[in-house]
C-alpha distance (Angstrom), angle and dihedral (degrees) to the residues before:
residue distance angle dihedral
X1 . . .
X2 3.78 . .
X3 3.92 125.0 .
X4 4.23 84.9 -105.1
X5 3.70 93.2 62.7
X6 3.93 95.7 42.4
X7 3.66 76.8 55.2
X8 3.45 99.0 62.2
X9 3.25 104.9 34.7
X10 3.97 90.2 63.9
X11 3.43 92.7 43.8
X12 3.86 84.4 63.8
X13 3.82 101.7 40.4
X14 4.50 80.0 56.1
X15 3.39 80.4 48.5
X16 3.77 106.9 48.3
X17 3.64 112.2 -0.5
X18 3.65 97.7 159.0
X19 3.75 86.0 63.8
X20 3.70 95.5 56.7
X21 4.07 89.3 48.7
X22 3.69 90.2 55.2
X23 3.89 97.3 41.1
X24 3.46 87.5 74.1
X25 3.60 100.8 82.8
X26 4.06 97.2 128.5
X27 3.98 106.4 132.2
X28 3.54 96.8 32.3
X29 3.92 115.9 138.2
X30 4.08 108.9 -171.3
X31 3.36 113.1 -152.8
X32 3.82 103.8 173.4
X33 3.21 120.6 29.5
X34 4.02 134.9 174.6
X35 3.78 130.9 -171.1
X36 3.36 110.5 -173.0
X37 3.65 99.5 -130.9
X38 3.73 97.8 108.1
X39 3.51 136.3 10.6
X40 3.84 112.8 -67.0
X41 3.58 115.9 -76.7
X42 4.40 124.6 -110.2
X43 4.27 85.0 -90.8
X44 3.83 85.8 73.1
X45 3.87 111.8 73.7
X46 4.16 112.7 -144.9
X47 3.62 115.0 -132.1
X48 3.76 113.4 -161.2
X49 3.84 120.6 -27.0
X50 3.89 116.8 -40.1
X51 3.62 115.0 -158.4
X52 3.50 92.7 -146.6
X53 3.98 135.4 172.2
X54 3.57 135.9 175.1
X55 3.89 116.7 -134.8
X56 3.85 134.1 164.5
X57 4.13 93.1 -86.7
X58 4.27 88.6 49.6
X59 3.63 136.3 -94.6
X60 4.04 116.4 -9.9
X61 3.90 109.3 -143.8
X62 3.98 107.0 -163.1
X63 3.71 101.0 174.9
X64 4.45 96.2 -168.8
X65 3.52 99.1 153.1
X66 4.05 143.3 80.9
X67 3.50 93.8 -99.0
X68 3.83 144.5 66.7
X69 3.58 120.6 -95.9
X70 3.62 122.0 -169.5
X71 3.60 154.9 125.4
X72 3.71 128.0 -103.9
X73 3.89 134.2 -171.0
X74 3.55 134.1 175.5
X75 3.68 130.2 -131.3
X76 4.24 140.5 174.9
X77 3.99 112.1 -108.4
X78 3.78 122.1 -162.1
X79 3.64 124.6 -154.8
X80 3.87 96.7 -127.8
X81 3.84 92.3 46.1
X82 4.03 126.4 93.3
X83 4.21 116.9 -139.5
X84 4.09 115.3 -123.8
X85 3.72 107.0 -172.8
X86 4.03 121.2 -173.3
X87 3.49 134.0 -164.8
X88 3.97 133.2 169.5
X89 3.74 105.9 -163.8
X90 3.84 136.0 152.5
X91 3.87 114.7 -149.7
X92 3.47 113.4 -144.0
X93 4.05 108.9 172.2
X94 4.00 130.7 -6.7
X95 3.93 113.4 173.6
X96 4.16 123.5 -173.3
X97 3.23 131.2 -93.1
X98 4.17 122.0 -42.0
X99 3.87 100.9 -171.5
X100 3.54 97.7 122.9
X101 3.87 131.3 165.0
X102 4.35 109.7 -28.5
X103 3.90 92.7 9.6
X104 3.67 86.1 67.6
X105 3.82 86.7 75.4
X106 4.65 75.7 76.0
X107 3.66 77.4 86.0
X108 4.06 84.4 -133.5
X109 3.57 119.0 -167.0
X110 3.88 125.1 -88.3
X111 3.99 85.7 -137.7
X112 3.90 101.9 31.5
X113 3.35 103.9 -170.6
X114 4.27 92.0 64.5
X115 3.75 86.4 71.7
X116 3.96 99.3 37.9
X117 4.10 130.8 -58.6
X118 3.77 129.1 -131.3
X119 4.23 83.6 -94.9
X120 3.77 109.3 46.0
X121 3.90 158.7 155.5
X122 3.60 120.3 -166.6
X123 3.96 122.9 -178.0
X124 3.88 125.1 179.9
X125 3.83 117.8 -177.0
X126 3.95 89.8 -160.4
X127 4.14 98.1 -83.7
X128 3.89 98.1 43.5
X129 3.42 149.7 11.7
X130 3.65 153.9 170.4
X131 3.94 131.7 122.6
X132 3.80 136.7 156.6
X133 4.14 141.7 15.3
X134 3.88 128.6 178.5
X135 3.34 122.6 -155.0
X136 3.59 121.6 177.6
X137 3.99 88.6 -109.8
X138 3.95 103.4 26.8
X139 3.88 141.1 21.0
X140 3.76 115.3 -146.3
X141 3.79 144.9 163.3
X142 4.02 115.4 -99.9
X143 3.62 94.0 -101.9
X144 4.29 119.6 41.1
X145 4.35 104.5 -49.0
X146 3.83 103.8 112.3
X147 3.36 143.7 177.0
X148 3.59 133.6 -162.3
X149 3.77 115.2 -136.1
X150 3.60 158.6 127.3
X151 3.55 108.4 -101.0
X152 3.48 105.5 162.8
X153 3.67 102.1 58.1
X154 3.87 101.8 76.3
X155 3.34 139.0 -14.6
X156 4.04 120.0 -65.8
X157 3.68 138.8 -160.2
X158 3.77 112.1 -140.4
X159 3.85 116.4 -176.0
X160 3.87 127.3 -169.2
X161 3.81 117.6 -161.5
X162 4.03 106.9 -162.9
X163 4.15 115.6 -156.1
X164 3.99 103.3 172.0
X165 3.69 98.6 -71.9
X166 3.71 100.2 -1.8
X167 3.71 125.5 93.7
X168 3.70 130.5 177.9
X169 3.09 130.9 -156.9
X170 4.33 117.9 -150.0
X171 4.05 122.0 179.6
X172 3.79 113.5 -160.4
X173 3.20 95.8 -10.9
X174 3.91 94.7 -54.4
X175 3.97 114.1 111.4
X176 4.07 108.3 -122.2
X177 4.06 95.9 169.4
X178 3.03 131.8 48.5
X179 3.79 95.1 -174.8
X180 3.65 112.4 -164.9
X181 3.84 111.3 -176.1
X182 4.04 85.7 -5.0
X183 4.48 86.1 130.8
X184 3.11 96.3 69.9
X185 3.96 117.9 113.1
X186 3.92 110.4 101.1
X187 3.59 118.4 -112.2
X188 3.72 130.7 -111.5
X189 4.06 90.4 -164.4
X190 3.76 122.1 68.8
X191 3.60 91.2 -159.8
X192 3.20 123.9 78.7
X193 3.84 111.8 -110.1
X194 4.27 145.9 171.2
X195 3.24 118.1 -155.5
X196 4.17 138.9 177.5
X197 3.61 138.6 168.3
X198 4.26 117.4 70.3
X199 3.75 109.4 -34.7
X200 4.07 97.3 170.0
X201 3.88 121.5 76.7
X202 3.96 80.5 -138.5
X203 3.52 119.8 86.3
X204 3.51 145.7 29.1
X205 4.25 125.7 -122.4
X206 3.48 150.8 150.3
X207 3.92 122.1 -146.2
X208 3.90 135.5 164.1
X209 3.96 114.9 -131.7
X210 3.63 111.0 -151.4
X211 3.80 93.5 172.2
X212 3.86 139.0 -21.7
X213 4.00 112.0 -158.8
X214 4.15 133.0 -175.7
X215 3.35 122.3 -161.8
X216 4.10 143.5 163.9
X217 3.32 135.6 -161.1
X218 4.23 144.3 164.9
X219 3.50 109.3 -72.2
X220 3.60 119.9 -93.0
X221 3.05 105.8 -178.9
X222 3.58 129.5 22.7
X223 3.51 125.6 -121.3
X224 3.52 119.6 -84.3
X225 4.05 107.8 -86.4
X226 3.79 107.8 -126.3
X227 3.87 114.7 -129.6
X228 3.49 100.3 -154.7
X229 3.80 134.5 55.0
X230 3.65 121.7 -155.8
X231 3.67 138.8 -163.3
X232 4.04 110.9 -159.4
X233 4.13 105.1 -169.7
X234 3.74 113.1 -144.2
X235 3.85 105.9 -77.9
X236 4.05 132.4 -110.7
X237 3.72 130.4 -143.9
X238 3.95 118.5 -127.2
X239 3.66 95.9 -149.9
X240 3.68 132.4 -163.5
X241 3.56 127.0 176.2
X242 4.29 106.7 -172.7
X243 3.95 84.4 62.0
X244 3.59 155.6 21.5
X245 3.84 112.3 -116.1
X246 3.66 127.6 -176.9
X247 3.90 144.2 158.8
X248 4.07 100.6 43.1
X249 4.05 126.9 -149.3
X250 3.56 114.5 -149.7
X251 3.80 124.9 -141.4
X252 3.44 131.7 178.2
X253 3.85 111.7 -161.9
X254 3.98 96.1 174.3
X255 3.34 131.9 -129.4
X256 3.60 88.2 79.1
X257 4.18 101.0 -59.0
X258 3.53 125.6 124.1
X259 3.53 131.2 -166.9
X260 3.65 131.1 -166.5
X261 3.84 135.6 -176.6
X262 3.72 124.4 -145.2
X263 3.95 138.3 -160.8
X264 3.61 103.3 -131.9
X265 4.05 102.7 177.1
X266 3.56 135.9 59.7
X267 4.26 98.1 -69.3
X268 3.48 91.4 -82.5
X269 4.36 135.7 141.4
X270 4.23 102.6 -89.5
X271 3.68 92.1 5.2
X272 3.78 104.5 155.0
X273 3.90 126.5 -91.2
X274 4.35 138.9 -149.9
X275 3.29 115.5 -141.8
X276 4.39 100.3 -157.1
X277 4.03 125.2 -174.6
X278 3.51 128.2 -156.5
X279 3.71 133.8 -172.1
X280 3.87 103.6 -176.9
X281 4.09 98.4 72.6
X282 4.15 88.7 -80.8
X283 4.11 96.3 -56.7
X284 3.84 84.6 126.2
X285 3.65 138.6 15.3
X286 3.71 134.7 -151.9
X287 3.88 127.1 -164.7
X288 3.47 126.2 -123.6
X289 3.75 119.9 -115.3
X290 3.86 103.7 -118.8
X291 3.27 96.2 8.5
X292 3.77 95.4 77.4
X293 3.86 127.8 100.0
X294 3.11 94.9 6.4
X295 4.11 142.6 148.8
X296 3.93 87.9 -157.3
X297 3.84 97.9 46.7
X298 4.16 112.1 136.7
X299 3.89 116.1 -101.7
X300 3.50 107.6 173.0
X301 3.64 110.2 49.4
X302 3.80 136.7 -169.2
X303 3.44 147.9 -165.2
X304 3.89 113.5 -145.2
X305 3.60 125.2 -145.3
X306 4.17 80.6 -116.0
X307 3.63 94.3 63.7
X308 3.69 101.1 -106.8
X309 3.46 130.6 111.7
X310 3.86 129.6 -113.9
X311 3.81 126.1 -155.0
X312 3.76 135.9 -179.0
X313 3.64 133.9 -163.3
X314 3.43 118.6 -111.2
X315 4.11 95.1 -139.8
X316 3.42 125.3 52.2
X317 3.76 126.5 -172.3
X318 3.92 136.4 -139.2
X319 4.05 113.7 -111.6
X320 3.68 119.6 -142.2
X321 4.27 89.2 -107.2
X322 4.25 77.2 57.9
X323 3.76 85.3 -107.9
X324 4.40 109.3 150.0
X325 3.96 105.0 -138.7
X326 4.03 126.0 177.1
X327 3.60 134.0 174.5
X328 3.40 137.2 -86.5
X329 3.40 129.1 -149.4
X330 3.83 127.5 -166.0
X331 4.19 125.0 -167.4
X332 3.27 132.8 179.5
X333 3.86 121.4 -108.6
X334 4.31 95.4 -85.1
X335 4.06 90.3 37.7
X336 3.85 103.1 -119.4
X337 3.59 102.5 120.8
X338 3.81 134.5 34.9
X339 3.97 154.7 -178.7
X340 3.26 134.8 -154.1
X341 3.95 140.6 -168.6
X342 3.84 130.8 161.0
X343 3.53 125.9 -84.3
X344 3.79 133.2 -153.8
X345 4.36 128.7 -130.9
X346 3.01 123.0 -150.8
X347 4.01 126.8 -166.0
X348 4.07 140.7 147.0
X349 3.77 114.1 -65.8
X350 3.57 83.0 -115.8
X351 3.72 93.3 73.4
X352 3.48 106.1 18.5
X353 3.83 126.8 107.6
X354 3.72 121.3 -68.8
X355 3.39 118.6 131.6
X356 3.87 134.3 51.8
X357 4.24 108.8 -77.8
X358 4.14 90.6 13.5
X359 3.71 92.0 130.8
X360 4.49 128.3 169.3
X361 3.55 107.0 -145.9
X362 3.69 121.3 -155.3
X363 4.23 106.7 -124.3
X364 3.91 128.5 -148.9
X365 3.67 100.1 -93.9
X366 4.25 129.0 82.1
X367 3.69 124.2 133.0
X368 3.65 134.6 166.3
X369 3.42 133.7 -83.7
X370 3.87 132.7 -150.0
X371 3.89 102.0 -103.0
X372 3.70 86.7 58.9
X373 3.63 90.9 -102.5
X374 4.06 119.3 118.7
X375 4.43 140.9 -143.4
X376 2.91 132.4 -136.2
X377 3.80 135.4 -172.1
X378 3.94 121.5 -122.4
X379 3.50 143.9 171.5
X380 3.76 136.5 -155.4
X381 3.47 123.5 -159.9
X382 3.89 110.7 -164.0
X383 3.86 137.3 170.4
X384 3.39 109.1 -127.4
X385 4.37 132.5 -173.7
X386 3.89 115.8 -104.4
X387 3.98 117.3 -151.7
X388 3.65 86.5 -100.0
X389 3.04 100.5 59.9
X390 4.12 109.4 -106.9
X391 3.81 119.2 97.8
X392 3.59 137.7 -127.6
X393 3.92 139.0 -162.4
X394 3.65 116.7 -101.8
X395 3.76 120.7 -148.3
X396 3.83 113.8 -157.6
X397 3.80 123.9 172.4
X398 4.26 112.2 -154.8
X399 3.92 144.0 177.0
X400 3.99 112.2 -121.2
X401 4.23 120.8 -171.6
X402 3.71 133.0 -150.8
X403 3.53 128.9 -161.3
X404 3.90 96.5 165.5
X405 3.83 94.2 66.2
X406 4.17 91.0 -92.6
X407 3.55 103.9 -45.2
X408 3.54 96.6 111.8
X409 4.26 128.5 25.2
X410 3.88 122.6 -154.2
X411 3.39 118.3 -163.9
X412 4.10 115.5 -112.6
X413 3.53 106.3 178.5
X414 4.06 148.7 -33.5
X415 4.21 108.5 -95.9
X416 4.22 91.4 -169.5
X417 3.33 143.4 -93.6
X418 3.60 133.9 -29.0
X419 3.75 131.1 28.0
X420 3.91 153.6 -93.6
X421 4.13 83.3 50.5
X422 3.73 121.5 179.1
X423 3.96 124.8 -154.2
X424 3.56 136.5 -160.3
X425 3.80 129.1 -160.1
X426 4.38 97.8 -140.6
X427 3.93 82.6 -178.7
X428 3.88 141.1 -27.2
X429 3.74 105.4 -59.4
X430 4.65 99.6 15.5
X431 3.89 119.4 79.5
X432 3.67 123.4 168.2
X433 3.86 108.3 -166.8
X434 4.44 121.3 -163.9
X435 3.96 114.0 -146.4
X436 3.81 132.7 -161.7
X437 4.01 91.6 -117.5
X438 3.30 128.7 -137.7
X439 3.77 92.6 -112.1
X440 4.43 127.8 41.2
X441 3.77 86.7 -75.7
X442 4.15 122.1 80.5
X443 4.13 107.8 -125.2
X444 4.10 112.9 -134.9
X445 4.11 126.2 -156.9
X446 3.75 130.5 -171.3
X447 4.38 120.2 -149.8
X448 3.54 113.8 -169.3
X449 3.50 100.2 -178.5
X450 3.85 103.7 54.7
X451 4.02 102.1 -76.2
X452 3.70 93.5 -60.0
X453 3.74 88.3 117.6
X454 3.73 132.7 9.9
X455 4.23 138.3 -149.8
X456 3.47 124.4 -115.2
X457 3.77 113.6 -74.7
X458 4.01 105.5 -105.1
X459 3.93 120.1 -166.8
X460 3.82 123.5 -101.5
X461 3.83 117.6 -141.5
X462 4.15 91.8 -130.1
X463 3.93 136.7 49.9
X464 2.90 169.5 -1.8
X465 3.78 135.4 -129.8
X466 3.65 135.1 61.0
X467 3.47 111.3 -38.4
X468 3.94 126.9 -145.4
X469 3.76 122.2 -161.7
X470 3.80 134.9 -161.0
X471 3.75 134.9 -176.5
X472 3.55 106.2 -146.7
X473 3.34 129.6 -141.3
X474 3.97 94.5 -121.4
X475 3.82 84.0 58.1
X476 3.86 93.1 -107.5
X477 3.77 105.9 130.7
X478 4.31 108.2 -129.2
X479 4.12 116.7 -147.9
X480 3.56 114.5 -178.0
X481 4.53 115.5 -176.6
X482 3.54 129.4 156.0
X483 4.08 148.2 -148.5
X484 2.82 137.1 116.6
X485 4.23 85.5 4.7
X486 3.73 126.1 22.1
X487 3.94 100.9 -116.5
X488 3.41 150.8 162.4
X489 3.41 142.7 -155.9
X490 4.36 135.7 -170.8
X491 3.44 139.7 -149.6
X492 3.59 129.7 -151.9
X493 3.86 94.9 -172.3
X494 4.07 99.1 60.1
X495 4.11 85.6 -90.6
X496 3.99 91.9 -49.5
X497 4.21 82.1 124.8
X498 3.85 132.0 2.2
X499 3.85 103.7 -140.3
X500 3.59 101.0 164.4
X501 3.92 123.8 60.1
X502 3.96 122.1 174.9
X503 4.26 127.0 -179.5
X504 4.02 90.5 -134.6
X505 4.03 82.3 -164.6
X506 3.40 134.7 -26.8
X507 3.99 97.7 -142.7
X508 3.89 104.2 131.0
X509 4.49 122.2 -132.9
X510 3.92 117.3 110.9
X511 4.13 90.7 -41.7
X512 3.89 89.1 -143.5
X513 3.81 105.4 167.3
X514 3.86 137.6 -159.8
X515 3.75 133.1 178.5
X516 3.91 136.6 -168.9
X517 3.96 136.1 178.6
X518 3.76 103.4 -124.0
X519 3.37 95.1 169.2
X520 3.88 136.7 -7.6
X521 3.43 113.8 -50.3
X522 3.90 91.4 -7.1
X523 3.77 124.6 107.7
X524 3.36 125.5 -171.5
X525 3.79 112.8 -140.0
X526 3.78 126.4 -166.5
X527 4.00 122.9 -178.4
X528 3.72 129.6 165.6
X529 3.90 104.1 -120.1
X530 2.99 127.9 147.4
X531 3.87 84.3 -17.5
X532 3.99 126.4 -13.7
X533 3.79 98.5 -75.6
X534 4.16 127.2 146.5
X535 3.46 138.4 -156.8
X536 4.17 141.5 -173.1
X537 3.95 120.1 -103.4
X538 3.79 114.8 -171.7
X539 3.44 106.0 -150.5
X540 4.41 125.5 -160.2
X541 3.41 138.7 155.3
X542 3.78 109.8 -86.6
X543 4.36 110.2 -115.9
């Protein structure tokens, strides 16, 4: 081959390299395959009542009714083959969820789309399963891989490639996840099925199936090796009968105290807070007297080089002068007696309060810094005027310092969009910081000059809520998110890649997270599914 034709050839992989990816379909055996020129054939099982239509552009699924309508085939899986699933489809209307009133009794999920969306693909190989959800704005896997997307537009061609427990995810021939653990959820089936159409009782939609394909082949790559081992112990609830806490914050004060703040309200702006203590590694908790039920409750909290312990509130309010003022709460070094005064926020106009329900909301992370001073991290949460004339809310994570021991906070810098962010000093002067983003997907940063300025945000594969982050002492670095799963994820570059992805469980209530290192290579990790309950995961680098 002459230098001319090596030319062009790489001229067209820039060009199109999704094409070249999907070219190589040599060793591909289909097994099930689905045109979309007729209804599907007798090998395809129907589940409930399709409303389906053929038109010119393939087979309209309208699923309008209380029940799941789909279509099911069966297929033969061997252990030393890898899954490639196709469909062409064209969304053209999902809505919420419709259980209302008696149909709740259909026990539909919380999260619907974990358990199968108005627009869907499901694929079991026999021991697992999940696959593929459309949304007019995003296509994701069941579980926390998303994608942000029109899908309504035109027609697309989404591909899955299943390796054991890996799944990726390609969109016009252009991989979008890589999916490292992503087939995971047990299956309920023993036979190996595919599946598309509605398969959850919640939802509403309206999609155009051009085709629906199932294929296997060799191998051709193996699956994604998993760095990291883990050990999860069998988990403990934190029970509390006078009230209903959820979505924990972890702190580890040393000298064997923990602290942890709880929501105690209905997920709402000033909705009270616990403040809880523990002594025995987080087996059992212990509230606070006057720190209980409370709208002024510490979140953040800090040991300082003194001994004592520093606490702010996680809600602040606007003063008449427009001044934003919080609590702060001081303890003494075993956290059985307190103060408390107000404290005073300051940020850029351009994020600061001004309208009724902006709001800056004190997040889970502050640590000290050498001058004596401290950080903390914030976020406002602002409506702010569009061009044409309608507003929108404006989520902006930021870095505020202290140098009068927390009774006033000066803004040191922006971290990126979104809220509920998380940051982790990896050494004096680099920080890498994981936001709830504004989309399905959580947003990640990078400072490398101690927070004083931050990268651009980039988009993370998984999501979505309220990350926690932990530099381990073994150097592995420990993220732990939730919805519609508890998870958790590691890093063995300081959050340059995320090559190890775990379903922590699978139980289903707000899936708030939070993690701590309470000894080496042990984190303590505390969700709020079914009920607020914790367990230990000991975590290593795999052999």
């Amino acid at each position: 081959m002459n230098v001319r034709s090596v030319l062009f050839i790489a001229c067209l992989f820039v060009m199109f390299p999704g094409s070249f990816a999907l070219a190589n379909e040599s060793g591909i055996t289909w097994l099930v395959n689905y045109d979309g020129k007729g209804l599907p054939s007798s090998e395809w099982k129907v589940i409930g009542n399709p409303n389906a239509t053929i038109d010119s552009e393939g087979l309209r699924l309208v699923d309008d009714s209380v029940e799941m309508a789909c279509f099911r085939a069966p297929w033969k899986w061997k252990s030393d083959q890898e899954i490639i699933v196709e469909a062409k489809v064209k969304v053209l209307s999902v809505s919420g969820s419709r259980i209302t009133g008696t149909q709740k009794k259909r026990n539909a999920s919380l999260w619907p789309w974990r358990d199968g969306a108005a627009v869907s693909v499901l694929v079991s190989d026999g021991r697992h399963h999940d696959g593929l959800v459309l949304f007019p704005t995003s296509a994701a896997s069941h579980t926390d891989r998303s994608i942000r997307m029109n899908t309504t537009s035109d027609f697309h061609l989404y591909r899955l490639i299943i390796r054991g427990r890996d799944m990726e995810i390609w969109v016009d021939g252009e991989r979008k996840v890589t999916g490292q653990g992503a087939f995971w959820k047990p299956t309920d089936s023993p036979e190996p099925f595919i599946q598309f159409g509605s398969s959850a009782p919640a939802g509403l939609g309206e999609a155009i199936w051009a085709s629906v394909r199932l294929g296997v082949r060799k191998i051709t790559t193996p699956p994604l090796k998993d760095p990291v081992k883990i050990t999860v112990s069998k988990p403990w609830d934190i029970p509390r009968k006078e009230v209903n806490h959820t979505r924990p914050y972890l702190y580890d004060m040393g000298d064997g105290l923990l602290l942890m703040s709880v929501a105690q309200g209905r997920d709402a702006f000033y909705e009270p807070y616990g403040l809880l203590k523990s002594t025995d590694a987080g087996k059992t908790w212990e509230p606070i007297s006057g720190l209980d039920q409370l709208e002024t409750t510490p979140l953040p909290m800090l040991r300082r080089p003194d001994g004592t312990i520093l606490g702010m509130s996680r809600w602040t309010r606007t003063q008449p002068d427009g001044s934003v003022v919080g609590k702060t709460t001081y303890m003494n070094a075993q956290a059985t007696s307190f103060t408390m005064e107000d404290n005073r926020i300051v940020l850029p106009k351009e994020f600061t309060n001004e309208s009724p329900g902006d709001v800056i909301i004190c997040e889970r992370h502050v640590w000290n810094d050498d001058d004596g001073g401290a950080t903390m991290v914030v976020w406002s949460r602002k409506k702010v005027k569009l061009k044409d004339g309608r507003t929108r809310t404006m989520r902006m994570s930021h870095l505020v310092r202290s140098t009068d021991n927390g009774r006033t906070w000066n803004y040191l810098s922006t971290i990126g969009p979104g809220g509920e962010p998380a940051v982790v000093r990896l050494t004096d002067i680099k920080m890498t910081a994981v936001i709830r983003g504004g989309g399905s997907r959580m947003y990640q940063m990078f400072s490398h000059n101690a927070g004083k300025t931050w990268t651009e945000h980039v988009e993370l594969e998984v999501g979505k809520v309220l990350p926690d982050l932990v530099l381990m002492s073994n150097g592995i670095l420990a993220c732990s998110f939730g919805r519609p799963v508890s998870s958790l994820m590691f890093s063995l570059d300081h959050g340059k890649t995320w090559t190890s992805h775990h379903v922590i469980s699978e139980k289903i209530r707000f899936n708030y997270t939070s993690i701590r290192e309470i000894s080496p290579g042990r984190l303590l990790y505390v969700h709020d599914a079914p009920e607020m309950n914790a367990m230990f995961i000991d975590v290593q680098r795999a052999q």
